[in-house]
N, CA, C and O atoms as a MOPAC input file, in Angstrom:
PM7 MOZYME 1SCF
protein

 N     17.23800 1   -25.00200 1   -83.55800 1
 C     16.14500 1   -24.04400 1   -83.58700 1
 C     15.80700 1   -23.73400 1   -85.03700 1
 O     16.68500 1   -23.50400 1   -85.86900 1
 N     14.62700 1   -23.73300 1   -85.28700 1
 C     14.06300 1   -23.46500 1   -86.79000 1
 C     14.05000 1   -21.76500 1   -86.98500 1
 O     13.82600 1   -20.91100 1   -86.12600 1
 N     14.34800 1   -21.60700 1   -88.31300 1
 C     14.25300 1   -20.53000 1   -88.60000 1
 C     12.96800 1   -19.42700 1   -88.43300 1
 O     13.06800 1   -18.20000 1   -88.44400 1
 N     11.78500 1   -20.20100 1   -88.28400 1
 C     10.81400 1   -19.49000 1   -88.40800 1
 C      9.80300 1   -19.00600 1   -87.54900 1
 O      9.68800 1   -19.95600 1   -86.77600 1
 N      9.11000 1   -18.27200 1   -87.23200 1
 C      8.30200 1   -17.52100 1   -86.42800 1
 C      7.00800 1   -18.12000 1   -86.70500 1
 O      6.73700 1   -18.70700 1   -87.75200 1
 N      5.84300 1   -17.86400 1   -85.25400 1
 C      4.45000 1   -18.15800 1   -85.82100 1
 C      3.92500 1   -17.09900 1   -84.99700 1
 O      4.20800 1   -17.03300 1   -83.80100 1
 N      2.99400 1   -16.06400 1   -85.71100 1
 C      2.07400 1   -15.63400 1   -85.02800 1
 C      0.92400 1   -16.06500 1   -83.89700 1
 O      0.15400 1   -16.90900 1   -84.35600 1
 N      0.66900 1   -15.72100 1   -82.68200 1
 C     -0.48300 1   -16.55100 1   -82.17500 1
 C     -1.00900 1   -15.47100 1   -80.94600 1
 O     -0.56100 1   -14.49300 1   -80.34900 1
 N     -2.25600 1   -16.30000 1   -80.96700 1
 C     -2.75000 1   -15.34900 1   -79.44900 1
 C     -2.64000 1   -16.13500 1   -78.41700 1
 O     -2.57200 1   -17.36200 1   -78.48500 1
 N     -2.61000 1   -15.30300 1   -77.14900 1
 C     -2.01000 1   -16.70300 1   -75.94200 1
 C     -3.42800 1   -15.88700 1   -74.97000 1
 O     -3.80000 1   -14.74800 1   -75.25000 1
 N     -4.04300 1   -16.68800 1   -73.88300 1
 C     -4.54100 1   -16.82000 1   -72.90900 1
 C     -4.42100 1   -17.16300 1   -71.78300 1
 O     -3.85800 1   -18.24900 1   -71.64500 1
 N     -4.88200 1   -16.41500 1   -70.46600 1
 C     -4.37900 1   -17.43900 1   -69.56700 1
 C     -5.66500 1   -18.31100 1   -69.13000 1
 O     -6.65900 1   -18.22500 1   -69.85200 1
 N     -5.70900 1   -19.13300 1   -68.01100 1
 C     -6.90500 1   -20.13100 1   -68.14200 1
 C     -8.21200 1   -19.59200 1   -67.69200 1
 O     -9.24600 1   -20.16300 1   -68.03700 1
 N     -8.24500 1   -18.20700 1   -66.71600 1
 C     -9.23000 1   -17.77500 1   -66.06800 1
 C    -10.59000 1   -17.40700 1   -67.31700 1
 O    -11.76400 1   -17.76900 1   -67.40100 1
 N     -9.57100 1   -16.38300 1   -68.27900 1
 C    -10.38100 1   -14.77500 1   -68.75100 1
 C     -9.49200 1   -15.69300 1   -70.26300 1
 O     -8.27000 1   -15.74100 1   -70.40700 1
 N    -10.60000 1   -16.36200 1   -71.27100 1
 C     -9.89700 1   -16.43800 1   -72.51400 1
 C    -10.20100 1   -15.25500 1   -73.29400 1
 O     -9.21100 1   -14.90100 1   -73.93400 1
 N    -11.12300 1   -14.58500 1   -73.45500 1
 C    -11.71100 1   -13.61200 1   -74.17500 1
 C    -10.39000 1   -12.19100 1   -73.73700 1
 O    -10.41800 1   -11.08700 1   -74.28100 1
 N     -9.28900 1   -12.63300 1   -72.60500 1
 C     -8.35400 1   -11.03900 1   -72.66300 1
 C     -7.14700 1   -11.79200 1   -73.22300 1
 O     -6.35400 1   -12.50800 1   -72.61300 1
 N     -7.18300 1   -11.49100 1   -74.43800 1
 C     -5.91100 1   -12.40800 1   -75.28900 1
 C     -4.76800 1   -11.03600 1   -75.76900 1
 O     -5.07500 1    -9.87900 1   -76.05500 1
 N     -3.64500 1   -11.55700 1   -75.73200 1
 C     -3.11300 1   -10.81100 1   -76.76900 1
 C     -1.87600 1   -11.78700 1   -77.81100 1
 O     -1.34700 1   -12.81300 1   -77.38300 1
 N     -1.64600 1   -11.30900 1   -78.94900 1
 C     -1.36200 1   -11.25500 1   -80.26900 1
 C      0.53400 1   -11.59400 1   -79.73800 1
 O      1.03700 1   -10.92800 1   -78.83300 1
 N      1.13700 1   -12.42800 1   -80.30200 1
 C      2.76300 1   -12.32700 1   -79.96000 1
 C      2.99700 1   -12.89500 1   -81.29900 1
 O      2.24300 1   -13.32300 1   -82.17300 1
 N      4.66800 1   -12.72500 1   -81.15800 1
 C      5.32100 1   -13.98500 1   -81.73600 1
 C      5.97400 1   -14.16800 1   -81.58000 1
 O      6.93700 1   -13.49700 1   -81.21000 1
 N      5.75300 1   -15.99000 1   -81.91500 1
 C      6.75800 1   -17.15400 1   -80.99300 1
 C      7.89800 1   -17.24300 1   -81.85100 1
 O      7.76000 1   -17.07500 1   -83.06300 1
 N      9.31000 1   -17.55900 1   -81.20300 1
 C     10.32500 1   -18.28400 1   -82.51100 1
 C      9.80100 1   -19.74800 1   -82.59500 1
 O      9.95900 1   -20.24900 1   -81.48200 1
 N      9.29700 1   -20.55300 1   -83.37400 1
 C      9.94000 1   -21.73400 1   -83.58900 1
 C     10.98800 1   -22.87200 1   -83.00900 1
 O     11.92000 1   -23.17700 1   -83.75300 1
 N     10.90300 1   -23.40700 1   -81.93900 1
 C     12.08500 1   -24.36100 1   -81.61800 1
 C     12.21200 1   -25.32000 1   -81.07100 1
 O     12.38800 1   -25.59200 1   -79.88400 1
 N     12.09900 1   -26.05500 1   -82.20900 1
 C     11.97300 1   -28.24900 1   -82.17700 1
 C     12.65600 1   -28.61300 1   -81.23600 1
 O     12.39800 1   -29.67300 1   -80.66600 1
 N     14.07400 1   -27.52000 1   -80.71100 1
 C     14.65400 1   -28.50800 1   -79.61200 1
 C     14.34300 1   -28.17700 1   -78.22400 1
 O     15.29800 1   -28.27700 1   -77.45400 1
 N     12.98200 1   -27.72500 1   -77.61800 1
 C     12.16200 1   -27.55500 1   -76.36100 1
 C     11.54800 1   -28.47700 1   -76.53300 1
 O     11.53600 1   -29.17000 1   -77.55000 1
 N     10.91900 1   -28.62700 1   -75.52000 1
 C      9.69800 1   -29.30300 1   -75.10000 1
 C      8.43000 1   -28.42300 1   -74.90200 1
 O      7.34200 1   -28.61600 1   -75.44300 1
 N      8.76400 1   -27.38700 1   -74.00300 1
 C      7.42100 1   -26.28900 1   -73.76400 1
 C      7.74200 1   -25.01300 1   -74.07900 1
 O      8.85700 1   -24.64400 1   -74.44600 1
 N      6.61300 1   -24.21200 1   -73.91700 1
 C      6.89400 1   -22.45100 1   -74.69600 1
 C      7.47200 1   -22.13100 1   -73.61900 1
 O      7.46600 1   -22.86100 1   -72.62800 1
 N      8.08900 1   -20.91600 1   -73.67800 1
 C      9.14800 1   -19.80600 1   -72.86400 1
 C      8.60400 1   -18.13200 1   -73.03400 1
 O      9.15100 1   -17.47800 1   -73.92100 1
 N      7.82600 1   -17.64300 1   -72.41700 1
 C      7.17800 1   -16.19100 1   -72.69200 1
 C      7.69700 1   -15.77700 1   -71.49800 1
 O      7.89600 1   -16.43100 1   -70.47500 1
 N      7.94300 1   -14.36000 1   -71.78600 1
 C      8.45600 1   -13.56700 1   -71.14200 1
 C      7.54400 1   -13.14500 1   -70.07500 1
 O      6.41100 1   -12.82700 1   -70.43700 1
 N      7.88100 1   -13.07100 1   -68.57500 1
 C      7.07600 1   -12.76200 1   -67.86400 1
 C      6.52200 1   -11.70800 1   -67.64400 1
 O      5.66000 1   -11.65400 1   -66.76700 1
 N      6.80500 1   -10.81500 1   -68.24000 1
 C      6.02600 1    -9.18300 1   -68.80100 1
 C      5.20800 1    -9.40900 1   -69.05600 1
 O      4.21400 1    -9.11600 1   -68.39200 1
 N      5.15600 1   -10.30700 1   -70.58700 1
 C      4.02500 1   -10.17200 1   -71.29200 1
 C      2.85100 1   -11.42100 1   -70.25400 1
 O      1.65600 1   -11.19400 1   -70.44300 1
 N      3.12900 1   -12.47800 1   -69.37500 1
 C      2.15500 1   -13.65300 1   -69.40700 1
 C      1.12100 1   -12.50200 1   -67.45000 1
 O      0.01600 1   -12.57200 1   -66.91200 1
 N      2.22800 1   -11.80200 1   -67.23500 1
 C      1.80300 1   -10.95300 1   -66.01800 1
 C      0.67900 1    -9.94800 1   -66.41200 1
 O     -0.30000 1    -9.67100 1   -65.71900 1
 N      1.03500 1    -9.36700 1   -67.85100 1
 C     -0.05100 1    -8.36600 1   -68.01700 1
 C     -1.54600 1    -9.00600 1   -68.33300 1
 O     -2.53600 1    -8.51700 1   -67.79000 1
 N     -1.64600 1   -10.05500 1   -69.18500 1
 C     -2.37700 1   -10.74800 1   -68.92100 1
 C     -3.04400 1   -11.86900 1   -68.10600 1
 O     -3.70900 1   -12.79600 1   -68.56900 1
 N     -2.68100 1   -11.57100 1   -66.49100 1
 C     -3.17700 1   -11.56800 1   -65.26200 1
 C     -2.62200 1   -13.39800 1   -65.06400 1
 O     -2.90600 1   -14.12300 1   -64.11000 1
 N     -1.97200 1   -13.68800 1   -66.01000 1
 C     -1.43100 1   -15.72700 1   -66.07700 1
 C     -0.33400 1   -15.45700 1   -64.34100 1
 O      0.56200 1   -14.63500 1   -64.15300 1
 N     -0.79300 1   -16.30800 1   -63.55200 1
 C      0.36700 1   -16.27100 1   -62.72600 1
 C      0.58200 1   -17.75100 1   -62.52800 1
 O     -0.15400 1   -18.70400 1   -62.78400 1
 N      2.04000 1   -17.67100 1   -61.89300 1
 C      2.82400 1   -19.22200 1   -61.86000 1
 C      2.23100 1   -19.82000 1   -60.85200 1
 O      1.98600 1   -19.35300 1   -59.74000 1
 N      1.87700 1   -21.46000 1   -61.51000 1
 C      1.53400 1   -22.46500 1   -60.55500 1
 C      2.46300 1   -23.01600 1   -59.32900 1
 O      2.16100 1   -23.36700 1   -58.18900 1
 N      4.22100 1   -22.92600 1   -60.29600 1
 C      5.01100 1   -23.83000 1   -59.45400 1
 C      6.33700 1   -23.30000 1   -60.19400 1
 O      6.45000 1   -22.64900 1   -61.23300 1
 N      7.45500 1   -23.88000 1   -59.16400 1
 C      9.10800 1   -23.59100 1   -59.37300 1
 C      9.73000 1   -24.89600 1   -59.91400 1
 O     10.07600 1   -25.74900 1   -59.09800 1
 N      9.90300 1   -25.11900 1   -61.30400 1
 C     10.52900 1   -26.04400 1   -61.65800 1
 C     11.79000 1   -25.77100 1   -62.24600 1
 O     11.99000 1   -24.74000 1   -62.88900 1
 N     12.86100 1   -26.85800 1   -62.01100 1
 C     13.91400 1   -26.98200 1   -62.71600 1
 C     14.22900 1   -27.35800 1   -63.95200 1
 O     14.54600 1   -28.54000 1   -64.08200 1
 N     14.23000 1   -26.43700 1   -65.23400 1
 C     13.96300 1   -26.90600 1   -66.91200 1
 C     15.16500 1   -26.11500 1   -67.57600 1
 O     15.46000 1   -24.98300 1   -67.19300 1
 N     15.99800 1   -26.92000 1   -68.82400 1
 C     16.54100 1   -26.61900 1   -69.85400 1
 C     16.19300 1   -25.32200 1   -70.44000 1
 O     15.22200 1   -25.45100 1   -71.18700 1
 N     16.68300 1   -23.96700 1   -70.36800 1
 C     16.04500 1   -23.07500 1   -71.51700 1
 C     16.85600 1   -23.30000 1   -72.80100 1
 O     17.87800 1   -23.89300 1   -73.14600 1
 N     15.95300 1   -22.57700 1   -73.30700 1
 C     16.56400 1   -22.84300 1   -75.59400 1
 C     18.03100 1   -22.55500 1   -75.57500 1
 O     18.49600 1   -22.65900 1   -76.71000 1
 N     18.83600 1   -22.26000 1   -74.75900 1
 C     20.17200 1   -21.95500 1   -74.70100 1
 C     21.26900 1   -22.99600 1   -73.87100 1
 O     22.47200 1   -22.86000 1   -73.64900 1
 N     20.28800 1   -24.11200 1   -73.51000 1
 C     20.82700 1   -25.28200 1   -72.98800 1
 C     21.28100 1   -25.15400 1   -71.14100 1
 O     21.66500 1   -26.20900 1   -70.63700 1
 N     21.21900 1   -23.83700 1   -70.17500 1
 C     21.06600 1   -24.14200 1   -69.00100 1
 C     20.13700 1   -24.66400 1   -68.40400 1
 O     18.95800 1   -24.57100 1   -68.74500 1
 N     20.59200 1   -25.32200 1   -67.36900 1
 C     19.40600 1   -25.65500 1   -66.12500 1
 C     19.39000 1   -24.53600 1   -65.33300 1
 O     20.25500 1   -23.95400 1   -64.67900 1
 N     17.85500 1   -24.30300 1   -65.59300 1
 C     17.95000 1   -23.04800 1   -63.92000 1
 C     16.14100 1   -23.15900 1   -63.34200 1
 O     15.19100 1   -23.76900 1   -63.83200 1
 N     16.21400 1   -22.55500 1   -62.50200 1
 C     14.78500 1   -23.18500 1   -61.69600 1
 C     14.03500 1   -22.20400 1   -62.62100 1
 O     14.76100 1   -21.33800 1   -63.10900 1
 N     12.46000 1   -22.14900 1   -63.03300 1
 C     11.95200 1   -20.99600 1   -63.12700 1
 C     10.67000 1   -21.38400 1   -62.60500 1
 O     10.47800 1   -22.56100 1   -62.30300 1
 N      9.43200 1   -20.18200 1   -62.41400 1
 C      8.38000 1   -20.22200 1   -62.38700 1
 C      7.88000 1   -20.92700 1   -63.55900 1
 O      8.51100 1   -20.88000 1   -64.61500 1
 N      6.24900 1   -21.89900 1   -63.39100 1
 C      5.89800 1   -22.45700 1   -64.51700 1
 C      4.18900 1   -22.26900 1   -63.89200 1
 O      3.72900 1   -22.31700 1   -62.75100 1
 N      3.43600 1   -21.99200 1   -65.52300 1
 C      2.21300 1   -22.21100 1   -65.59000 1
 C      1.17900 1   -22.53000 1   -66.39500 1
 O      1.05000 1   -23.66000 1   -65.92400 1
 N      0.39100 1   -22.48100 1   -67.16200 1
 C     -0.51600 1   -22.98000 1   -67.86000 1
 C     -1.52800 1   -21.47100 1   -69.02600 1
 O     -2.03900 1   -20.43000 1   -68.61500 1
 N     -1.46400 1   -21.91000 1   -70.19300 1
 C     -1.75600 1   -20.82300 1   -70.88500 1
 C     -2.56900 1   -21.63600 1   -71.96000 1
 O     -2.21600 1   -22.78800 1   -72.21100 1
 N     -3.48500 1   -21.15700 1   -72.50600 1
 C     -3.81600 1   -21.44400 1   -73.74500 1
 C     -3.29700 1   -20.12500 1   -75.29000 1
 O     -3.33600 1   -18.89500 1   -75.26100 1
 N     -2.89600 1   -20.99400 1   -76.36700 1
 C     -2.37300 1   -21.18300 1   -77.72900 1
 C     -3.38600 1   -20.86300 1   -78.66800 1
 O     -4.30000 1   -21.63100 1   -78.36500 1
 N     -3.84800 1   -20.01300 1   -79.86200 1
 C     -5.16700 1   -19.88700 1   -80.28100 1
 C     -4.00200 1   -19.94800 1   -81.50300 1
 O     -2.89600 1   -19.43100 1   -81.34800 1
 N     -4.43700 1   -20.71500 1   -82.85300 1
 C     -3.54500 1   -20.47200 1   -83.51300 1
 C     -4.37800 1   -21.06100 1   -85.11100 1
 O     -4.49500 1   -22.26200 1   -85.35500 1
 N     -4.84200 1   -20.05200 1   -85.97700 1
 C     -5.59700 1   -20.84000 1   -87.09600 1
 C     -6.66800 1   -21.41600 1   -86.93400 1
 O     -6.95700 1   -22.44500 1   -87.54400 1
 N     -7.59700 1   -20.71700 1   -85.89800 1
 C     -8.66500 1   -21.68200 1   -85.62700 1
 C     -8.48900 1   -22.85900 1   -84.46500 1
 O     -9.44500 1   -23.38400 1   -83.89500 1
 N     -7.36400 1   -23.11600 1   -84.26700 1
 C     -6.95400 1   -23.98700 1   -83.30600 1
 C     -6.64300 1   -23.97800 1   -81.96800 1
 O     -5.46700 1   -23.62300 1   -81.88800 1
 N     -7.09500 1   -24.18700 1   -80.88300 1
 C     -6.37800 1   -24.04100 1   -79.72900 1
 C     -6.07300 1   -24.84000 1   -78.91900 1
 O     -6.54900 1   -25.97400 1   -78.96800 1
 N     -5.21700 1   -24.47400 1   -77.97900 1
 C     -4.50500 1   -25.42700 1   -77.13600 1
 C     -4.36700 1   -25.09400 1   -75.58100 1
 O     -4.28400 1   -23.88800 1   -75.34700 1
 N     -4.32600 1   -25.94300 1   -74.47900 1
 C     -3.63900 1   -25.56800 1   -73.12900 1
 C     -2.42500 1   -26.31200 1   -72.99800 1
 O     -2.39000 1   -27.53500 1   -73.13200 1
 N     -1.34600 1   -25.54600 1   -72.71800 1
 C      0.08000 1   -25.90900 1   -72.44500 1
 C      1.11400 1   -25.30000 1   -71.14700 1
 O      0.70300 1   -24.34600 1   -70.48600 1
 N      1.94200 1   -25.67800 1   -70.96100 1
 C      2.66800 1   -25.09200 1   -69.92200 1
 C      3.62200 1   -23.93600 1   -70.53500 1
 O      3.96100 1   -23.81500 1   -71.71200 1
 N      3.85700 1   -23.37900 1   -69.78600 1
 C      4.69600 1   -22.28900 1   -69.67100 1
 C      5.61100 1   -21.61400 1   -68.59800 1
 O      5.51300 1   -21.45800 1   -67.38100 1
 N      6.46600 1   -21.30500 1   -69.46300 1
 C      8.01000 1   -21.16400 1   -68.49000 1
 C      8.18600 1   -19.69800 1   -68.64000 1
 O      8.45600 1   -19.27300 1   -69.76300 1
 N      8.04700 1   -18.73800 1   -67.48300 1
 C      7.99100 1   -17.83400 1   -67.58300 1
 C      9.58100 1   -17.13500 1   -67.48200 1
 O     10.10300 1   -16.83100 1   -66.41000 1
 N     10.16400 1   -16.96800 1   -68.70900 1
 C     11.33200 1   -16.34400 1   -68.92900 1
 C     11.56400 1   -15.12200 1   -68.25400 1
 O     10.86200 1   -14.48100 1   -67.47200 1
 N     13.07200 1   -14.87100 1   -68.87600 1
 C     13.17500 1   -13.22800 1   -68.37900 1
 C     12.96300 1   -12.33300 1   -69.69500 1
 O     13.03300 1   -12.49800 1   -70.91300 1
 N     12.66300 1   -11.29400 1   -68.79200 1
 C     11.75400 1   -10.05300 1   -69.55800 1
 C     12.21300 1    -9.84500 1   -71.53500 1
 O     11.54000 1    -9.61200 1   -72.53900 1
 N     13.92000 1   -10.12800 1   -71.22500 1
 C     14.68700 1    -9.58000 1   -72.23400 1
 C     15.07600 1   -10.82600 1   -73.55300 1
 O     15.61300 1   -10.55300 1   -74.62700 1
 N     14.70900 1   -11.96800 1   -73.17500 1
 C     14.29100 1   -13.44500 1   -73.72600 1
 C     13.19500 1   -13.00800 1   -74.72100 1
 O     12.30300 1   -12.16700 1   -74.61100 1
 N     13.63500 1   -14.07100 1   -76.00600 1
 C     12.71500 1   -14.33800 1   -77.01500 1
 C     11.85900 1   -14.82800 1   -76.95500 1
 O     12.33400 1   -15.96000 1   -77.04500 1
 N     10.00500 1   -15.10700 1   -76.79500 1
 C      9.07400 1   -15.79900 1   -76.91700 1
 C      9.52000 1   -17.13400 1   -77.57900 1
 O     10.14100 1   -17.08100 1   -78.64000 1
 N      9.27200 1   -18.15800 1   -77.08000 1
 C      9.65200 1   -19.36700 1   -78.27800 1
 C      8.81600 1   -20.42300 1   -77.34400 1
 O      8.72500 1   -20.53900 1   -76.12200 1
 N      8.06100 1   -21.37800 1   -78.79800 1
 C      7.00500 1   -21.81900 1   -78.58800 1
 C      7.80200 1   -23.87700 1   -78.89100 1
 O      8.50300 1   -24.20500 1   -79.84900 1
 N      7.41300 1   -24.67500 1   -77.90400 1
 C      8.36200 1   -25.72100 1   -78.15900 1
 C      7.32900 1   -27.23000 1   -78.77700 1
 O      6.24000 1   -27.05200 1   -79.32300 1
 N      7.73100 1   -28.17400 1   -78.62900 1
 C      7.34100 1   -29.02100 1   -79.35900 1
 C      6.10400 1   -29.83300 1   -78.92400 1
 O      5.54000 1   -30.74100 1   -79.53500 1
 N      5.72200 1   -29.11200 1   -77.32800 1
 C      4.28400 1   -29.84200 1   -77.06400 1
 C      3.24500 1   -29.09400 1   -77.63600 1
 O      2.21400 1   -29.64300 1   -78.02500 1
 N      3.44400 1   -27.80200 1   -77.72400 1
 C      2.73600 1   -26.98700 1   -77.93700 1
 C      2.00800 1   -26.86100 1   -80.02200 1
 O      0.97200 1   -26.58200 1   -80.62600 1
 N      3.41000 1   -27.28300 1   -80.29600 1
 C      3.18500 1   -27.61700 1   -81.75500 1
 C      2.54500 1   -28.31400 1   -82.30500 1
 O      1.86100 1   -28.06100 1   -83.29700 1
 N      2.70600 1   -29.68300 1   -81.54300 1
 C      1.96500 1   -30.87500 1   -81.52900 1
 C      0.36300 1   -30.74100 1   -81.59600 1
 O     -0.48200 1   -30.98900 1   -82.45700 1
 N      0.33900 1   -30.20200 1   -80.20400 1
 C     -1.33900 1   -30.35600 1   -80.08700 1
 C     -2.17800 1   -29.10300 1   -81.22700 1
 O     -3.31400 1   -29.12200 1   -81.70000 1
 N     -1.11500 1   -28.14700 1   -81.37100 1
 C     -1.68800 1   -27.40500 1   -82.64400 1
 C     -1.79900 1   -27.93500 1   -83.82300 1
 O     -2.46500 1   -27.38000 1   -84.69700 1
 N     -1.20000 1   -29.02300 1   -84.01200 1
 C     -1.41000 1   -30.04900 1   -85.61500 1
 C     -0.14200 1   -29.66000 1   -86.33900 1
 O      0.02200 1   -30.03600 1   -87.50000 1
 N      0.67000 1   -29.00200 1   -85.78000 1
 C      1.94000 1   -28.54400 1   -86.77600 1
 C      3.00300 1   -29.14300 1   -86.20900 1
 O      3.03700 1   -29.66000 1   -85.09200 1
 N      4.35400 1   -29.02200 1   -87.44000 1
 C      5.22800 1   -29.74300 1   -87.68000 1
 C      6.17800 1   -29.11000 1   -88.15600 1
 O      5.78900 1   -28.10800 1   -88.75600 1
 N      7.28100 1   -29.25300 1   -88.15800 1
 C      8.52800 1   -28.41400 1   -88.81000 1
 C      9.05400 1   -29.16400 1   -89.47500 1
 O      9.55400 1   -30.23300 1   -89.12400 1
 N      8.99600 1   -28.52300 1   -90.94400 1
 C      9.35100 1   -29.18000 1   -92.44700 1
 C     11.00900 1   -28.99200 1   -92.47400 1
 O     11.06700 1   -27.89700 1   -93.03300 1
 N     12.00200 1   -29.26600 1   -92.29100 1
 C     13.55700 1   -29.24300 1   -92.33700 1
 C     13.70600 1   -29.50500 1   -93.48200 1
 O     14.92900 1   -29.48200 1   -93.62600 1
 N     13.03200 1   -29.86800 1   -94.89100 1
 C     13.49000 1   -29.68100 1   -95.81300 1
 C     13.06400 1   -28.34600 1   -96.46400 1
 O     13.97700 1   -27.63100 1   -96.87700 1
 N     11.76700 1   -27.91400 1   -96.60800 1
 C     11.29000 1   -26.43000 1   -96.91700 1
 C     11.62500 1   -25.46000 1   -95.93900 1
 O     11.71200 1   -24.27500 1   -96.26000 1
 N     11.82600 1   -25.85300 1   -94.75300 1
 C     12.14800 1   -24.70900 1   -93.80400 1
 C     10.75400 1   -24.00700 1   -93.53700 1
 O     10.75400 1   -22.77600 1   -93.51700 1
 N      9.68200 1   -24.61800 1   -93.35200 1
 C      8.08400 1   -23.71600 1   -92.95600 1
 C      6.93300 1   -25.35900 1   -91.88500 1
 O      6.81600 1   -26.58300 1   -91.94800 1
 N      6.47300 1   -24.35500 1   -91.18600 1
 C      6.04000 1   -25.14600 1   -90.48700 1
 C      4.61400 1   -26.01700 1   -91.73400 1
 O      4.17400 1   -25.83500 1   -92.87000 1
 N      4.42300 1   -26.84100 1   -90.71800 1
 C      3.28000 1   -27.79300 1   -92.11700 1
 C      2.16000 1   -28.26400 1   -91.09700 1
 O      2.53400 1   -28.59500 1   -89.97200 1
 N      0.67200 1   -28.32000 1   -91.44600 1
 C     -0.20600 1   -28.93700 1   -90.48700 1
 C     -0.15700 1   -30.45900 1   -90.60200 1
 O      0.01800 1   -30.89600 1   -91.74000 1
 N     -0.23500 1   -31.00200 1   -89.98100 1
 C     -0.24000 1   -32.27800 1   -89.64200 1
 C     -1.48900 1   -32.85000 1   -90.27700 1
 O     -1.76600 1   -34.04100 1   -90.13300 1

């Protein structure tokens, strides 16, 4: 897991214009973001489906999953999402990075645009 944080606004797919402001940790060794289901509920995102996925702490456990858009620098994105528990860190994973144009520099330690 990288040291560093990114600010971003998240959406869900209905209503992009009701966004709100988070921040993600950083972490190259996911695949998809992990938001807490507090925050993806208040903004009306509900789960498509029950999948079985790795969280950033290395269990398998089933969770709800759904689809959000990423606004980040001008940039945005639609990605999946794994709706964590409440008390879980936001953390944003490596598909999501991707299609934002960013990259995690392991020698400076800061993310870099692609």
């Amino acid at each position: 897991m990288a040291a560093e944080k990114i600010k971003v606004e998240i959406a869900g797919t209905i209503d992009l214009e009701k966004r709100k402001t988070i921040e993600l940790q950083v972490d190259t060794g996911v695949m998809v973001t992990y938001i807490p289901r507090r925050i993806l509920t208040k903004l009306g995102i509900q789960p498509k489906k029950k999948k079985q996925v790795r969280t950033p702490d290395g269990l398998m456990v089933e969770r709800d999953i759904g689809s959000i858009f990423i606004f980040y620098n001008n940039r945005k994105t639609l990605t999946t999402v794994v709706f964590s528990d409440n008390d879980r860190e936001p953390v944003i994973g490596n598909f999501a990075l991707d299609a934002l144009g960013l990259e995690y520099n392991y020698e400076t330690g800061k993310l870099e645009q692609l």
